[in-house]
OpenMM code with the backbone's topology and positions (N, CA, C; nanometers):
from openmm import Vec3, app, unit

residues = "UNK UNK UNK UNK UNK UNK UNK UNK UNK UNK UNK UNK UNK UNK UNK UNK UNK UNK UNK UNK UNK UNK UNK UNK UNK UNK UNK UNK UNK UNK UNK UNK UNK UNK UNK UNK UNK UNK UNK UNK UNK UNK UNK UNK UNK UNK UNK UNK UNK UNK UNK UNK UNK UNK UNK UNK UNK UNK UNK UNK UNK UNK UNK UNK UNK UNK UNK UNK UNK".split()
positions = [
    Vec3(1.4213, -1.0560, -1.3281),
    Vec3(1.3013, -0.9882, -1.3702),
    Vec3(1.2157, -0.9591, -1.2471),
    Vec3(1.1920, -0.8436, -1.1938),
    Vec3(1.0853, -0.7816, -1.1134),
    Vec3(0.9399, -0.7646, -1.1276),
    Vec3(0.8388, -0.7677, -1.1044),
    Vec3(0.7165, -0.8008, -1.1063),
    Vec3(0.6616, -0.6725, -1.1006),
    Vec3(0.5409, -0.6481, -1.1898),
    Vec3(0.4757, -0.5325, -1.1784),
    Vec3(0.3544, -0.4729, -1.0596),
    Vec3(0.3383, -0.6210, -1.0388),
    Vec3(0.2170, -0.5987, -0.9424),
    Vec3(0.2496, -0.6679, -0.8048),
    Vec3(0.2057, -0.6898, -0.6419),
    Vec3(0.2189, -0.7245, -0.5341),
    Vec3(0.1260, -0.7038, -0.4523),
    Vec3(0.0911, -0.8040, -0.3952),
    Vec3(-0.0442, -0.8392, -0.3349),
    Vec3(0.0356, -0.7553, -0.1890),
    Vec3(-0.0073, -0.7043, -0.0713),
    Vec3(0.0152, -0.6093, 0.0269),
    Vec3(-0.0409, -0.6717, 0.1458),
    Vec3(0.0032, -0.7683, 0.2502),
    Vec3(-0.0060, -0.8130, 0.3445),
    Vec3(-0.0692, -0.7544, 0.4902),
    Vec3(-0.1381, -0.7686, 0.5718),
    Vec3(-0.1252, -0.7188, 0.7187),
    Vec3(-0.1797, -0.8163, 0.7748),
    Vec3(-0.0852, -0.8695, 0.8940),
    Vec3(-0.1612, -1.0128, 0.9602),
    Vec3(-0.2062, -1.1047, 0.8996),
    Vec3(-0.1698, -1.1284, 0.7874),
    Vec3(-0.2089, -1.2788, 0.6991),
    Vec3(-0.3121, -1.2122, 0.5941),
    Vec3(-0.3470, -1.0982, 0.6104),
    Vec3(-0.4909, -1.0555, 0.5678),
    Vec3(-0.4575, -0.9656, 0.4321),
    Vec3(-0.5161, -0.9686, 0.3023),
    Vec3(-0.4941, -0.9092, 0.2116),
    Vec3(-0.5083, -0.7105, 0.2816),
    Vec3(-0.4288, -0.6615, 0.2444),
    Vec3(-0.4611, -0.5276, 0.2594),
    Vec3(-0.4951, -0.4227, 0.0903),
    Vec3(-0.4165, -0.5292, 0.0397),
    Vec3(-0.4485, -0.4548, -0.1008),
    Vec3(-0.3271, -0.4864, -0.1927),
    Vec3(-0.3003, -0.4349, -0.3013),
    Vec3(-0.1916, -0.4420, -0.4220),
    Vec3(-0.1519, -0.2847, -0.4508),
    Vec3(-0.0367, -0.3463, -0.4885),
    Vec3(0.0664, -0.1964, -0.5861),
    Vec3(0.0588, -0.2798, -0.7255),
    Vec3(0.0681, -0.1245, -0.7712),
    Vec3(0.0536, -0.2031, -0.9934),
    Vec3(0.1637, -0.0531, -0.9667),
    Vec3(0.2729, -0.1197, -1.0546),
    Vec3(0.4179, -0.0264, -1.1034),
    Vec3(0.3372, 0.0851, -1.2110),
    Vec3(0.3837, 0.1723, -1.2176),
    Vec3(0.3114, 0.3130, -1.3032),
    Vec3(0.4965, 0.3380, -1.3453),
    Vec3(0.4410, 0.4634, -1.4402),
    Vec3(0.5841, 0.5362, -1.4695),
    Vec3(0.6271, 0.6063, -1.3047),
    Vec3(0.5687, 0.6605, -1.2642),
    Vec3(0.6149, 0.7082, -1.1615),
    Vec3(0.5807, 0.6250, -0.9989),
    Vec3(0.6328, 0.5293, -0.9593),
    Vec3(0.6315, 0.4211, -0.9058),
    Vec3(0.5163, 0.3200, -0.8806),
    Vec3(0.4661, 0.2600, -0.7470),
    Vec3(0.3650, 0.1985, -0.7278),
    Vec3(0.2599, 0.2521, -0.7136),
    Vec3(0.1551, 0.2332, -0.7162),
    Vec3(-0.0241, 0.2904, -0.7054),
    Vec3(-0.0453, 0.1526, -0.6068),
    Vec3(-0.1072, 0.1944, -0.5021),
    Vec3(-0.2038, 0.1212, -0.4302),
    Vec3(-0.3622, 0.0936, -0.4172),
    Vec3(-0.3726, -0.0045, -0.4276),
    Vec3(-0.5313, -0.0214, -0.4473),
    Vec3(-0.5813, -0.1376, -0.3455),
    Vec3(-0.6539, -0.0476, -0.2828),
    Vec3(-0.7485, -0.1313, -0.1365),
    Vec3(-0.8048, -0.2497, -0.1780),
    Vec3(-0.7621, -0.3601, -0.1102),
    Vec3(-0.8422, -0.4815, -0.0924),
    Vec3(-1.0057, -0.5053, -0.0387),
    Vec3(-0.9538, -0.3963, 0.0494),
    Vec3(-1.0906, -0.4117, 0.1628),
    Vec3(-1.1502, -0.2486, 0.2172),
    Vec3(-1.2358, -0.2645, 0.2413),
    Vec3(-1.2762, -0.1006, 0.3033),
    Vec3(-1.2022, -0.0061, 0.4011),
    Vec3(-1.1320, -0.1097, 0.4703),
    Vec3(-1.0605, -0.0898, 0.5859),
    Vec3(-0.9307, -0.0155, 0.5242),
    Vec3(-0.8848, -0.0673, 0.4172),
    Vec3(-0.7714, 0.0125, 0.3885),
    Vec3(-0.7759, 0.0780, 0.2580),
    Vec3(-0.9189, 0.1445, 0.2470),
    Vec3(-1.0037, 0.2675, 0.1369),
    Vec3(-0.9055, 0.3772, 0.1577),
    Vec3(-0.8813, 0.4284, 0.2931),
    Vec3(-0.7921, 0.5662, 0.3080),
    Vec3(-0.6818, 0.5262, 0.2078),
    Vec3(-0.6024, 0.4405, 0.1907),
    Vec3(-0.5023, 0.4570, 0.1590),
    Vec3(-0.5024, 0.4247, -0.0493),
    Vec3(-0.6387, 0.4269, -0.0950),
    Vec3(-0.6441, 0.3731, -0.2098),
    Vec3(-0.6112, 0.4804, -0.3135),
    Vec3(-0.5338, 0.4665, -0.3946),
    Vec3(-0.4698, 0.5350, -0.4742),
    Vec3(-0.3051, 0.6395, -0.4432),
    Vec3(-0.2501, 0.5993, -0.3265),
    Vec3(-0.1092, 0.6465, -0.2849),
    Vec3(-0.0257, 0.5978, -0.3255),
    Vec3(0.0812, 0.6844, -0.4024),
    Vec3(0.2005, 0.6604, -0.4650),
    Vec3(0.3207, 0.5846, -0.3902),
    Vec3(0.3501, 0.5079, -0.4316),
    Vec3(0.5336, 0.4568, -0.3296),
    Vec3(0.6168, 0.4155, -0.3849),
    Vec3(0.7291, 0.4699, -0.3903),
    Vec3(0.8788, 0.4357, -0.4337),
    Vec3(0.8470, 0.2836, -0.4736),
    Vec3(0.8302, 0.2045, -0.3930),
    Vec3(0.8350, 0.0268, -0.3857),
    Vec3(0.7545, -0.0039, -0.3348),
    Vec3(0.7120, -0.1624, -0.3950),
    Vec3(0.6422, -0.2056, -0.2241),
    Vec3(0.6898, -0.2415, -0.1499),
    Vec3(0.7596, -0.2252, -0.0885),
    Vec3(0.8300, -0.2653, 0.0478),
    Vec3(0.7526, -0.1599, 0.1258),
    Vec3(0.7845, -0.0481, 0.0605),
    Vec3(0.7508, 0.1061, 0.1297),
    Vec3(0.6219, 0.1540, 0.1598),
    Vec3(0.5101, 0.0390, 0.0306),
    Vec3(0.3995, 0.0209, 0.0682),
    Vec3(0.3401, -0.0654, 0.1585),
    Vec3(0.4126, -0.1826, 0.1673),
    Vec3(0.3967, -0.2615, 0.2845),
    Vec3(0.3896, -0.1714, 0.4054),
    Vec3(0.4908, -0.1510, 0.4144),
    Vec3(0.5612, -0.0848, 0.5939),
    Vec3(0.4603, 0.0581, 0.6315),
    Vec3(0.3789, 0.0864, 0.4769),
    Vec3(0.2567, 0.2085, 0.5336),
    Vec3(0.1574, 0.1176, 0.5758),
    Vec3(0.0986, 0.0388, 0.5409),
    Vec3(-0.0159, -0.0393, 0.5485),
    Vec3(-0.0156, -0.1173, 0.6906),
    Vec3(0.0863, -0.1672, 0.7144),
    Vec3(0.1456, -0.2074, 0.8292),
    Vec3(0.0799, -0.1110, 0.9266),
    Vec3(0.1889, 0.0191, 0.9035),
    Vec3(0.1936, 0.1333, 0.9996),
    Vec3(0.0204, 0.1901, 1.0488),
    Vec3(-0.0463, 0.1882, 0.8882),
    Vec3(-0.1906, 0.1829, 0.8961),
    Vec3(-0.2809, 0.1636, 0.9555),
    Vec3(-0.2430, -0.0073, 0.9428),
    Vec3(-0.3118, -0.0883, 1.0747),
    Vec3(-0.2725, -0.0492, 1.1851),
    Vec3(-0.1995, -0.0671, 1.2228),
    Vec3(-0.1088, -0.0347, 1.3609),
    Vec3(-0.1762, 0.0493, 1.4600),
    Vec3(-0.2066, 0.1556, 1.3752),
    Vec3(-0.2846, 0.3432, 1.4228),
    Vec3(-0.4513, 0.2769, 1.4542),
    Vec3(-0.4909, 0.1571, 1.4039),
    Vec3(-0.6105, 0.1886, 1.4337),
    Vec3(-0.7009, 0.2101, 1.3344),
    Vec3(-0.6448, 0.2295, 1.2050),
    Vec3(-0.7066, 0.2954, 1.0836),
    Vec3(-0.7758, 0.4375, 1.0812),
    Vec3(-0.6812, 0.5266, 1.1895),
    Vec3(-0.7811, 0.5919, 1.1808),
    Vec3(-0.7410, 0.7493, 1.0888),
    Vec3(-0.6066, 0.7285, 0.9897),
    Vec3(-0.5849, 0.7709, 0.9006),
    Vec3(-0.4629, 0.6801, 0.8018),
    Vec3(-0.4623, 0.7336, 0.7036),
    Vec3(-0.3794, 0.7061, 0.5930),
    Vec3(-0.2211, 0.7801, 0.5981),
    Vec3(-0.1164, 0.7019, 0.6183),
    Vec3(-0.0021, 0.7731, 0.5981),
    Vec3(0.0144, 0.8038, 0.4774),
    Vec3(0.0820, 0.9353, 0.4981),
    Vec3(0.1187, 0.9866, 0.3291),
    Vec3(0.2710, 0.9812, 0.3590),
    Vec3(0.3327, 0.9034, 0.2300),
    Vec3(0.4832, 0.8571, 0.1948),
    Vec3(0.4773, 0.8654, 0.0697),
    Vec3(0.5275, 0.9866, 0.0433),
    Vec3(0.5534, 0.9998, -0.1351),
    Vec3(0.6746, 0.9250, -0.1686),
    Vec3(0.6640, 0.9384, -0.3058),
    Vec3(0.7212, 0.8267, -0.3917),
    Vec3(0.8389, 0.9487, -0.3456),
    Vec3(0.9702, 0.8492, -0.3888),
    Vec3(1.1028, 0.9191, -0.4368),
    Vec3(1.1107, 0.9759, -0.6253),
] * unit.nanometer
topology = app.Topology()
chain = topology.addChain("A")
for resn in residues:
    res = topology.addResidue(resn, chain)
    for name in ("N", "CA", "C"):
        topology.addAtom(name, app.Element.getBySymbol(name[0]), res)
């Protein structure tokens, strides 16, 4: 059994959650810092992880867009 929802990691630090939809994950910001990215679709979270990641990474100084499959 797979889980509908997943808390979204960066550096120990909440970045936010995916909630499963019919058409894959929805992301929803933990924190202000990762507002750009609140409401983006992703295949999985894995896929949402590795944006949020990528997110931080940049600096925050935009939101990757990675559409769902």
């Amino acid at each position: 059994m797979s889980s509908d929802t997943y808390i979204i990691e960066v550096s120990q630090q909440a970045a936010g959650i995916v909630v499963r939809n019919p058409d894959g994950y929805r992301f929803f910001a933990a924190t202000h810092r990762f507002n750009p990215m609140e409401g983006q679709l992703f295949a999985n979270a894995r896929e949402a992880e590795r944006a949020a990641f990528l997110f931080a990474s940049q600096g925050f100084l935009t939101a990757p867009v990675i559409a769902a499959a």
